[in-house]
N, C-alpha and C positions, 0 to 999 in steps of 0.2 A: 545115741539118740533114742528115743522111746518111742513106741509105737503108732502113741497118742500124738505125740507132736510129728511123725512123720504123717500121720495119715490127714494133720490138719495142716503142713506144707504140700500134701498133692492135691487138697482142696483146693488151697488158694489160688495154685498154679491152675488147675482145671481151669475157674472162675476166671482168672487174667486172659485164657488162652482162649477159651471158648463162649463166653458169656459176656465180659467186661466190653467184649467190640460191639457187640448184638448190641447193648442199649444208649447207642448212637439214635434209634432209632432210624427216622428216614433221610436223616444227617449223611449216613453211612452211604446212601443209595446217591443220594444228591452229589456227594463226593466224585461220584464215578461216572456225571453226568456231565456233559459240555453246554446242553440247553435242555428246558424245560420248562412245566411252569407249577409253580406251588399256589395252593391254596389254604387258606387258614379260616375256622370257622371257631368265632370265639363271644362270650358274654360279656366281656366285659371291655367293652368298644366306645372308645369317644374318638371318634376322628382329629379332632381338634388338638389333643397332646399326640398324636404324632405326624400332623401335616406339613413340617418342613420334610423340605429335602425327599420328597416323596411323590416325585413326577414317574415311576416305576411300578408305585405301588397302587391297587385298584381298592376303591373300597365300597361296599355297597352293607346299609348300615339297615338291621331289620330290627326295633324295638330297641332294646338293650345292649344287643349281639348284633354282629355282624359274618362276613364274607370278607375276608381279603385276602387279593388275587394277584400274584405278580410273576415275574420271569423266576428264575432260578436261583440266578446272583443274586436276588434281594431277600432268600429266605432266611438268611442271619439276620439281617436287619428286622425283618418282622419277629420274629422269635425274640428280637433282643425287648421288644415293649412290652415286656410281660403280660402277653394279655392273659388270661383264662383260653387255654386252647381246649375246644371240645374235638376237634377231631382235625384232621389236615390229609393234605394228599399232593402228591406229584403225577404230573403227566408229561410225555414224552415219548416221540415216534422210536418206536423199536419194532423189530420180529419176534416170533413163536419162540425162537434159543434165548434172549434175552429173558421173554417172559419165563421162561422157565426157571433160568439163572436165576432171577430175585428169588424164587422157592428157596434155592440150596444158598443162595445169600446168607438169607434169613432166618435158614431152618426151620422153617414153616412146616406145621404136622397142618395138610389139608385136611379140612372139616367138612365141607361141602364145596361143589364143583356144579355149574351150572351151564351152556350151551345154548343163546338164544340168538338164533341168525346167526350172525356174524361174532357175536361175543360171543368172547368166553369167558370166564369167571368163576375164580377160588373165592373160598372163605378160608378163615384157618387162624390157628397159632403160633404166634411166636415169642420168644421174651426179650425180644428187640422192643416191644410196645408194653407200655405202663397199663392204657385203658383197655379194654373191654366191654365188650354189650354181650350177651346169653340169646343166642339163636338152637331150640331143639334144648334147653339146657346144658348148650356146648358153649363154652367160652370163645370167642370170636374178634380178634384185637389186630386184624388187618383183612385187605381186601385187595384182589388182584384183578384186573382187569382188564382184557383188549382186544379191540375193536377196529379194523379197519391198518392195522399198527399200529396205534395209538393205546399202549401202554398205560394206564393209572393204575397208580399205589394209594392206595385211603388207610390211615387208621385211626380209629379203632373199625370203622368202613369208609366206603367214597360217600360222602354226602352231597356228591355235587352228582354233574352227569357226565359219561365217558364214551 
């Protein structure tokens, strides 16, 4: 075997072992959740094509775009309506080791760390998340957060409140 092709078989392996899980995204975290609740912040929002069967799901509709807001168990199902998602987030009671955990989950390179009251709060990256926003010219495609235990995951940030 030649050099060339072993060293583009310990790529692919790398990529399978260490990468390929990461863009689960917040799939990945939800996985390992019993309850929670997801949020989805998207433009291109008609209520109307997806109001069956949807006594779980919240929706609150701003212009074009909306907020939809629902338990945990229902984030496949909203994901499955292809909206245009601009950003989304999970939340859920956990402690300081949890909060932590989702870092080494994720492999998160923290960007900025912030300490206000009672929260606390990362910025940071990962390539678990597709989006991104530029805070300081630093790429910034998740957000950590909590309060009280009450754990939120936002990316590309939380755009709600935690």
């Amino acid at each position: 075997m030649n050099k060339n092709r072993l060293l583009s078989i310990m790529i692919c392996l790398i990529f399978l072992i260490f990468i390929a899980p990461l863009k689960e995204g917040l799939n990945l975290l939800a996985k390992r959740l019993s309850n929670g609740t997801y949020n989805a912040y998207v433009t291109n929002f008609v209520k109307a094509e997806t109001a069956e069967n949807t006594e779980n799901i919240n929706y609150i509709q701003i212009a074009d775009g909306g907020i939809i807001v629902c338990e945990l168990q229902s984030m496949q199902k909203v994901k499955s309506y292809n909206y245009h998602i601009l950003g989304e987030s999970l939340s859920f009671y956990g402690n300081l080791d949890e909060f932590y955990n989702i870092i080494k989950i994720y492999r998160i390179k923290i960007i900025k760390t912030e300490q206000v009251g009672e929260i606390l709060t990362i910025y940071g990256f990962s390539f678990a998340f597709n989006k991104h926003i530029s805070i300081d010219n630093k790429k910034i495609n998740v957000q950590i957060a909590i309060n009280n235990n009450l754990i939120t995951v936002g990316t590309p940030i939380i755009l709600g409140s935690y």
